[in-house]
C-alpha positions as CSV (number, residue, x, y, z in Angstrom):
1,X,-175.3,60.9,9.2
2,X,-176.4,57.7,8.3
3,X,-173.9,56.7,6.6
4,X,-171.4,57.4,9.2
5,X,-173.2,55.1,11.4
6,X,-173.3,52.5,8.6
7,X,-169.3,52.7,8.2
8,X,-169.1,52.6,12.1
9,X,-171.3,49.1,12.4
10,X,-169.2,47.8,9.7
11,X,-165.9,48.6,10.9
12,X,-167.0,47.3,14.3
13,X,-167.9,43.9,12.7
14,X,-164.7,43.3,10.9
15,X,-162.8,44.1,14.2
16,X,-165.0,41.7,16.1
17,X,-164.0,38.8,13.3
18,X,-159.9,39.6,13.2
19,X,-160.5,39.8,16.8
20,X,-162.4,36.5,16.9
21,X,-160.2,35.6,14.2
22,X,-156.9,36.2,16.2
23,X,-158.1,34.6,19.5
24,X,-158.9,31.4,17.8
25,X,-155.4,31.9,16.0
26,X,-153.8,32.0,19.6
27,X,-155.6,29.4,21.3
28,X,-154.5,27.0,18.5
29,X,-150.9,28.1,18.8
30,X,-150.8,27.5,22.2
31,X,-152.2,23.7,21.8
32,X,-149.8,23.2,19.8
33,X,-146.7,24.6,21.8
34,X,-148.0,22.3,25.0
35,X,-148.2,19.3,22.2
36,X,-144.9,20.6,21.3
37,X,-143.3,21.0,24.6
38,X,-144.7,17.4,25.3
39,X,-142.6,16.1,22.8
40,X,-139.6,17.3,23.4
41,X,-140.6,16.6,27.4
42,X,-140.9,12.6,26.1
43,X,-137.8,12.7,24.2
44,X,-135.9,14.2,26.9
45,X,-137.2,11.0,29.4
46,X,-136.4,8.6,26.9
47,X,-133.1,10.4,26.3
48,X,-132.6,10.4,29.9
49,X,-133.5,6.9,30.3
50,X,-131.0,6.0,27.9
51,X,-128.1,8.0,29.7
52,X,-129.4,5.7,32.7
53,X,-129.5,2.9,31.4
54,X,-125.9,3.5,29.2
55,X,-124.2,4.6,32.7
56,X,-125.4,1.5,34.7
57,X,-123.7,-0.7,31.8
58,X,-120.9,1.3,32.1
59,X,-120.6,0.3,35.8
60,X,-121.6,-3.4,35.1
61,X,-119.0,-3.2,32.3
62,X,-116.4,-2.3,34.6
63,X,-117.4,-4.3,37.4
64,X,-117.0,-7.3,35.0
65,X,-113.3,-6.2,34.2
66,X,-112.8,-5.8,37.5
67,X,-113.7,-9.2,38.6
68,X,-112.3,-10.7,36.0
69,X,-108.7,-8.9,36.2
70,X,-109.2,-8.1,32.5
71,X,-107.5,-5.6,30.6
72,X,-109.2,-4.5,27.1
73,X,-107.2,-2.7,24.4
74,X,-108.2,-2.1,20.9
75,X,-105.9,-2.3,17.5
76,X,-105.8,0.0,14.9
77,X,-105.4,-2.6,11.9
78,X,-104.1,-0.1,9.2
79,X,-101.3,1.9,11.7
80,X,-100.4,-1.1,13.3
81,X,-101.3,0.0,16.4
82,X,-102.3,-1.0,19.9
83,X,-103.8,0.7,22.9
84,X,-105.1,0.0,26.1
85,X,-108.4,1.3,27.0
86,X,-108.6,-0.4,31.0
87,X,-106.6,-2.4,32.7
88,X,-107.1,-4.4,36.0
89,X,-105.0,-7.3,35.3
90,X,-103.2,-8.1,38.9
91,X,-99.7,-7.8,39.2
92,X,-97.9,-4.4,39.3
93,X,-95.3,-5.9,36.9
94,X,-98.2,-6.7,33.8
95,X,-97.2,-5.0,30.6
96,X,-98.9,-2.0,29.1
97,X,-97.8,-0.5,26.3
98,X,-98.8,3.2,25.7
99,X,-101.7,4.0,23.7
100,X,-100.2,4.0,19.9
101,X,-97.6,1.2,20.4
102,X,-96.4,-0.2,17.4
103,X,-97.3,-4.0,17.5
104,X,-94.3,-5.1,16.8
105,X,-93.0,-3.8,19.7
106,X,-96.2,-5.7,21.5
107,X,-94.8,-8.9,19.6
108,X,-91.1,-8.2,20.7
109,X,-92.0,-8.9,24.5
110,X,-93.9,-12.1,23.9
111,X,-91.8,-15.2,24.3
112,X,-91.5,-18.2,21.3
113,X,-93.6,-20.6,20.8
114,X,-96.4,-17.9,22.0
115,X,-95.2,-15.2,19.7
116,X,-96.0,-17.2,16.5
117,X,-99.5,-17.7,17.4
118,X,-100.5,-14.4,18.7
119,X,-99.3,-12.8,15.2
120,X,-101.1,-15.7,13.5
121,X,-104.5,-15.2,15.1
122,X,-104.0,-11.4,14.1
123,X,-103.4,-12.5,10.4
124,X,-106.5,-14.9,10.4
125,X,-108.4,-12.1,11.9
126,X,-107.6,-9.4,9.6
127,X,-107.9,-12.4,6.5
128,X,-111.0,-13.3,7.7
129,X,-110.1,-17.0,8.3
130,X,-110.9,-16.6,12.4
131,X,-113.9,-15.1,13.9
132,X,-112.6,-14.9,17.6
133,X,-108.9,-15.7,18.3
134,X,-107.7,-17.0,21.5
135,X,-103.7,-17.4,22.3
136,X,-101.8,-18.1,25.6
137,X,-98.1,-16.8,26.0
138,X,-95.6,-16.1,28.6
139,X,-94.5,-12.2,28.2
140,X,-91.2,-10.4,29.2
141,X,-91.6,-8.4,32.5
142,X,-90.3,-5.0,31.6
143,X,-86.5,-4.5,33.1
144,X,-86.8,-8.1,34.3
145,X,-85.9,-11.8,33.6
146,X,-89.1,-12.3,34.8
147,X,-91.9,-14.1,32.7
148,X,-95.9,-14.0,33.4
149,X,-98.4,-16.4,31.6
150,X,-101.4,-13.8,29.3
151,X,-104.1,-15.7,28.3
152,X,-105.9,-13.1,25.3
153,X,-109.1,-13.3,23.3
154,X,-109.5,-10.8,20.0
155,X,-112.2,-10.3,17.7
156,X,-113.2,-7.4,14.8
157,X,-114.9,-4.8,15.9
158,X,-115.0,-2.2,13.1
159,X,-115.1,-2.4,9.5
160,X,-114.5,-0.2,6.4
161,X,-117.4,-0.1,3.2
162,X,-115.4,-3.3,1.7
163,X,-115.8,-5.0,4.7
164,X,-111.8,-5.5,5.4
165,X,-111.5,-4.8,9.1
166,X,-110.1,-1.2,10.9
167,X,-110.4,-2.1,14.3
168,X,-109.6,-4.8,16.4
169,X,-111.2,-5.2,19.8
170,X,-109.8,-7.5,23.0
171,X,-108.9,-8.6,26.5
172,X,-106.6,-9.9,28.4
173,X,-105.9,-11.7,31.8
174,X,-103.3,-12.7,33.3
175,X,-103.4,-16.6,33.9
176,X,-100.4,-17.4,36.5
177,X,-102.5,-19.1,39.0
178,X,-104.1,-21.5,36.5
179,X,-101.0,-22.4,34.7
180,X,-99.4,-23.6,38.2
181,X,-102.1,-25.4,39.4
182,X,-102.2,-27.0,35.8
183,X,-97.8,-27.6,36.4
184,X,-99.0,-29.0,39.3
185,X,-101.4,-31.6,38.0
186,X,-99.3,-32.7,35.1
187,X,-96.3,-33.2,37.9
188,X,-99.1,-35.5,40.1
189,X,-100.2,-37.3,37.1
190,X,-96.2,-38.2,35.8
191,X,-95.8,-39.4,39.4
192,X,-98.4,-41.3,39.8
193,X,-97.6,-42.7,36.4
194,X,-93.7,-43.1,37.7
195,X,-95.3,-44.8,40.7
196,X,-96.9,-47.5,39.3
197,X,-94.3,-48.6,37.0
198,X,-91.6,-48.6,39.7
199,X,-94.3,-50.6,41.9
200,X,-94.3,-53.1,38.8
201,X,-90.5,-52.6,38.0
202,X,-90.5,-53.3,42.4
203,X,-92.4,-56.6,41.9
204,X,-90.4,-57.9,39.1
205,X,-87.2,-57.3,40.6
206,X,-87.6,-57.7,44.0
207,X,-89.1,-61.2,42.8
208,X,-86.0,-62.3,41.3
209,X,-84.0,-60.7,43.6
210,X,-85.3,-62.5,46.6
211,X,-86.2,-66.3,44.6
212,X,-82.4,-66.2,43.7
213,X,-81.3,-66.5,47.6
214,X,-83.9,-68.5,48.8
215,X,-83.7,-71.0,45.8
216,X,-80.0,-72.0,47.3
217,X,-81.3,-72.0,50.9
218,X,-84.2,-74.1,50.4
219,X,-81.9,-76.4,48.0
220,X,-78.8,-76.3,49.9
221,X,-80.8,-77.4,53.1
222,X,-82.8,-80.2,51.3
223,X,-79.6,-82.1,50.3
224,X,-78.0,-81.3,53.8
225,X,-79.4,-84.3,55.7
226,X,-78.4,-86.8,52.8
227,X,-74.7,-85.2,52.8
228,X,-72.2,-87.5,55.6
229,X,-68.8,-85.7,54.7
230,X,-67.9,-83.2,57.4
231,X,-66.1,-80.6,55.3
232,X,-69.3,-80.7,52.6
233,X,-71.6,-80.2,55.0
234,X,-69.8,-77.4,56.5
235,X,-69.0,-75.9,52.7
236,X,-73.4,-76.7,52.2
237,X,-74.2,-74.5,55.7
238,X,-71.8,-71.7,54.7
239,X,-73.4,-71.4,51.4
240,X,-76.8,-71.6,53.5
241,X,-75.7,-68.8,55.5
242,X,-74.5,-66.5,53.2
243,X,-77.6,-66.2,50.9
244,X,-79.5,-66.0,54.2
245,X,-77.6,-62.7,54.7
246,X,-78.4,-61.5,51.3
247,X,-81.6,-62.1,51.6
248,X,-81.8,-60.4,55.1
249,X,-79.7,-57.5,53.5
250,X,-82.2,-56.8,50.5
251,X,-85.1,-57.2,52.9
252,X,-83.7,-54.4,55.1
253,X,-82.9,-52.4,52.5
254,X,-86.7,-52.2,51.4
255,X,-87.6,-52.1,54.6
256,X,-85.5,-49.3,55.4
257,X,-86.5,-47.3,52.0
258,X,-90.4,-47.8,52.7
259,X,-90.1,-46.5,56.5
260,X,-88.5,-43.8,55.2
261,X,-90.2,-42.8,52.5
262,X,-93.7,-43.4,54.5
263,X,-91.9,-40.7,57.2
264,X,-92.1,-44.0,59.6
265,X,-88.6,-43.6,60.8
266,X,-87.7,-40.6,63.0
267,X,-84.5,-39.1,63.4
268,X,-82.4,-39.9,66.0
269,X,-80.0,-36.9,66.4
270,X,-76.4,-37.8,68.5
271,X,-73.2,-36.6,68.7
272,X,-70.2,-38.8,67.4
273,X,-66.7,-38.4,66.7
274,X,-66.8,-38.9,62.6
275,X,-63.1,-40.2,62.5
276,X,-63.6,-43.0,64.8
277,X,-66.5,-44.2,63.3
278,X,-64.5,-44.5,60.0
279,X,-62.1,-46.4,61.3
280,X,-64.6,-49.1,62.7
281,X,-66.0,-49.7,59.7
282,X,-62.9,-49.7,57.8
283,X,-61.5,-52.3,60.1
284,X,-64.5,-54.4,60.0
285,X,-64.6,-54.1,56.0
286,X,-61.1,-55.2,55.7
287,X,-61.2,-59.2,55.7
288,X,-63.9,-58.8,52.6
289,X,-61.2,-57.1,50.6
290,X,-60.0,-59.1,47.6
291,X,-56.2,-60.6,48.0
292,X,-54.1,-57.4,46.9
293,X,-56.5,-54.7,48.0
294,X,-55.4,-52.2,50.6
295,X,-57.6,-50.0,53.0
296,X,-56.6,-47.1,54.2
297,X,-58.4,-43.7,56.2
298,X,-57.6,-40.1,55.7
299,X,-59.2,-37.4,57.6
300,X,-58.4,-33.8,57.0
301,X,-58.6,-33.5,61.1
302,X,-57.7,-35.5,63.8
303,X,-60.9,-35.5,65.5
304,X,-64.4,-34.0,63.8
305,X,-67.6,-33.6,66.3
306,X,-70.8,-34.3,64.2
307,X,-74.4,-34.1,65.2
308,X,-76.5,-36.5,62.9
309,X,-78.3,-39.7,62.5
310,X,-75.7,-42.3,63.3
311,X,-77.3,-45.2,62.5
312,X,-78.1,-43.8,59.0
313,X,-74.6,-42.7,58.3
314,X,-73.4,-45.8,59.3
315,X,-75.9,-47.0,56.9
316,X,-74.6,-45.3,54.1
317,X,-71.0,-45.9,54.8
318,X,-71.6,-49.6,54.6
319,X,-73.1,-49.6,51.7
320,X,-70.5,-47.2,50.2
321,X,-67.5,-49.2,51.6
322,X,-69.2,-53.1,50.3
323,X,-69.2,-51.4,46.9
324,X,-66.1,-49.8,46.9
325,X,-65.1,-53.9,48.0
326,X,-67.0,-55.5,45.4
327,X,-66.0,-53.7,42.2
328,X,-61.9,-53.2,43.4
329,X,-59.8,-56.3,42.1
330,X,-56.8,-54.7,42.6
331,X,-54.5,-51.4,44.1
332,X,-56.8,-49.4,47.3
333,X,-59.4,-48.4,48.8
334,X,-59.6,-45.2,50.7
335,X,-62.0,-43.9,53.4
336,X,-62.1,-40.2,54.6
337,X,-63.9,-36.6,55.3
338,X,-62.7,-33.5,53.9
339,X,-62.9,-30.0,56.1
340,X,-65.9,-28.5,56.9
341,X,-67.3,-26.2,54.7
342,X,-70.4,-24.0,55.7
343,X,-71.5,-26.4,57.9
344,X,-71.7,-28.8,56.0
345,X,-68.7,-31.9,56.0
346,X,-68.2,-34.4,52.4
347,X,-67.0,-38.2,53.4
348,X,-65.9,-40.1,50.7
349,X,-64.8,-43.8,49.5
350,X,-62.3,-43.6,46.7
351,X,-61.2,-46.8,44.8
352,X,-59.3,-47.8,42.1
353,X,-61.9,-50.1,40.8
354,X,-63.4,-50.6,37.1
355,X,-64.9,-47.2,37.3
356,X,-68.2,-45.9,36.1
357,X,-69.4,-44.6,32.3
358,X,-70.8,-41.1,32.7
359,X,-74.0,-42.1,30.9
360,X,-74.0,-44.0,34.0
361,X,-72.9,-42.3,36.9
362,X,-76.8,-40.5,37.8
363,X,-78.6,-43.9,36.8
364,X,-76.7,-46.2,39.4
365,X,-78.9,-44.4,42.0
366,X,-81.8,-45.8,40.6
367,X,-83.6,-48.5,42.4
368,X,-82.5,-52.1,40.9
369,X,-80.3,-50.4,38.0
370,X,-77.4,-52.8,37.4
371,X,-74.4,-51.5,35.6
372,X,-73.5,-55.3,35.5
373,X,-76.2,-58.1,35.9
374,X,-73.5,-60.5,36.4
375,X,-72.5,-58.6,39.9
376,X,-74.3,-60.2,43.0
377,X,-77.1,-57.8,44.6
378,X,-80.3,-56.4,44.0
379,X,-79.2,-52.5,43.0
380,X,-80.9,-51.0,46.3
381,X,-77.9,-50.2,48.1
382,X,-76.8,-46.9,46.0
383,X,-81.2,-45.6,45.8
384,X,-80.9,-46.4,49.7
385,X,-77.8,-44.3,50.4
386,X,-79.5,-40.9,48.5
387,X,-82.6,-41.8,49.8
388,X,-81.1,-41.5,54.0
389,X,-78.4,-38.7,52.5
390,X,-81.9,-36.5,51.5
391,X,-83.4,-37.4,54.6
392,X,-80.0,-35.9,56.6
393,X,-80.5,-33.0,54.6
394,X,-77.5,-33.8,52.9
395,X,-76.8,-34.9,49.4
396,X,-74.7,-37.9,47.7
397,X,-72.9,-38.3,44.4
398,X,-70.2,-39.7,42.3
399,X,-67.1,-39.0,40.4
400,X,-65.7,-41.3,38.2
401,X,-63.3,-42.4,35.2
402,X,-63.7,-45.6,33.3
403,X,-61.4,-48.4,34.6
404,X,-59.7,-46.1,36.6
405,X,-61.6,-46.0,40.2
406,X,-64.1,-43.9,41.5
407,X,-64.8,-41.8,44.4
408,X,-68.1,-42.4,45.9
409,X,-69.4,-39.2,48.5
410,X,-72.2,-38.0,50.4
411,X,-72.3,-34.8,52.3
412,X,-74.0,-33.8,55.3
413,X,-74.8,-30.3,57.6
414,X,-72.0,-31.2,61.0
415,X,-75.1,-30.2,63.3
């Protein structure tokens, strides 16, 4: 009996140690699932963070393409192969290839010189000479004659084990805008470079031009009270006169070129008969023809109703008719309009003088540009007559064979 109770104490105290044994077991299990379950609880929150943060650059990413109009597109180096990964360029007409375009195809649509230098900053990229490359081109609008400017930057953005590049990362915009406004400023800087030298070519010429008249009217009239023979004094004071009218002529021309120009002198819209106008100025041109020289009119109508400027047609006409007189020695001159056409009417003076060289025939409407320097005036007249036929809203021109005449025109809308 005693030793049953002996067994019975000592199985009791070996379940009272597994016991012990296992609850100490358990409580040390369970610190160290909650240490556990804090760690992957951490982990999670920085993952999360992470996701957070990768998602708002994601949106700052975009919003950056976005403002920018950018398009991004990466290149496979080894396929030869492009694809675009966004695109917010503006323009609905932008090219984008689809994703595995061949680059050549991609090189096809850019336009020379451009071409060249996009497929040399990809060489220098994949050779390793360029680190970022940077090209601007015009590109082909697909199914269009149409051209836009790109403006594209390029860099490596994966590499193999050797260290020769796989991927090629870049973006594009589309730089219309900025290449006019850069037309624009190159235009304003040739003009204002054009400007001043036809202000100094003005000077010089105008210079000469005027000193020659007044040199014989200030000389003329200094000998004039020392001449006593009637017909030399009357032979003195018609020289006097007429290089007073040349000078009053190439005054009024710059006048007349400056008001213009300066948007000084309005229109003055009226309604004439074009025919009879002609013929006034014919008849008053004909005494200053050269011996030999006939002038005649010829109208494709007997009367022609025009609403214009008259005093600046007029203008023109003179001018047209004292050249026509001034370079015909011999054989006609002949004044006339041909039928309307759209609205629009074509006079004309047509001699049979020396005629012009076609190398010529745009320059004589130049300010001060002399085909011959030997040939009194001061080369306004012609820059004068575009000048009033621009401001009619009409045009002027030439057509001309080499000593065999030429036919002097400027057109102009009939209302």
């Amino acid at each position: 009996m005693e030793e049953i109770l002996l067994y019975v104490n000592h199985q009791s105290s070996m379940s009272s140690i597994f016991l012990w044994a296992g609850l100490i077991g358990a409580i040390l299990l369970s610190i160290w699932l909650l240490y556990y379950q804090h760690g992957i609880t951490k982990n999670l929150d920085y993952e999360l963070k992470q996701l957070d943060k990768v998602k708002k650059h994601n949106v700052e990413y975009e919003l950056i393409l976005k403002a920018m109009h950018l398009s991004t597109w990466h290149l496979d180096v080894r396929q030869r192969q492009i694809t675009f990964d966004n695109d917010f360029r503006e323009g609905s007409d932008s090219y984008a290839p689809l994703p595995g375009t061949p680059l050549e195809e991609v090189f096809s649509v850019i336009e020379e010189p451009g071409r060249q230098l996009v497929i040399k900053n990809f060489e220098d990229l994949v050779n390793g000479r360029l680190e970022l490359g940077r090209a601007q081109y015009k590109v082909k609008v697909p199914h269009s004659k149409d051209t836009y400017w790109a403006d594209s930057y390029a860099t490596i953005a994966e590499r193999d084990v050797d260290g020769k590049p796989i991927t090629i990362a870049g973006a594009t915009m589309r730089i219309d805008e900025q290449k006019s406004i850069e037309t624009e400023l190159i235009t304003a800087r040739n003009r204002a470079e054009e400007s001043d030298r036809l202000k100094t070519a003005f000077v010089a010429n105008i210079s000469h031009e005027i000193r020659t008249p007044l040199n014989a009217i200030v000389g003329f009239t200094g000998i004039l009270p020392d001449v006593t023979d009637e017909e030399e004094r009357k032979s003195l004071l018609a020289l006097v006169n007429e290089n007073t009218t040349k000078l009053l002529r190439i005054i009024d021309d710059v006048v007349s070129i400056s008001k213009i120009e300066a948007g000084e002198d309005e229109l003055v819209m009226t309604n004439f008969e074009l025919g009879m106008i002609l013929s006034e100025h014919v008849d008053s041109c004909q005494h200053d023809c050269k011996p030999g020289v006939t002038m005649t009119t010829q109208f494709a109508s007997e009367a022609q109703m025009v609403t214009s400027d008259l005093n600046r047609v007029c203008e023109i006409l003179k001018h047209l008719l004292n050249n026509a007189v001034k370079f015909t020695d011999a054989g006609s001159i002949v004044v006339g309009y041909d039928a309307p056409v759209d609205g629009r009417i074509r006079v004309w003076v047509r001699d049979t003088g020396k005629g012009i060289a076609p190398e010529n025939q745009e320059r004589i409407f130049e300010r001060f540009f002399k085909v011959d320097e030997f040939i009194p005036g001061a080369g306004l007249g012609l820059s004068l007559c575009r000048t009033m036929a621009y401001s009619l809203g009409g045009q002027v021109g030439v057509e001309s064979t080499l000593n065999e005449g030429s036919t002097f025109w400027f057109e102009i809308p009939i209302q």
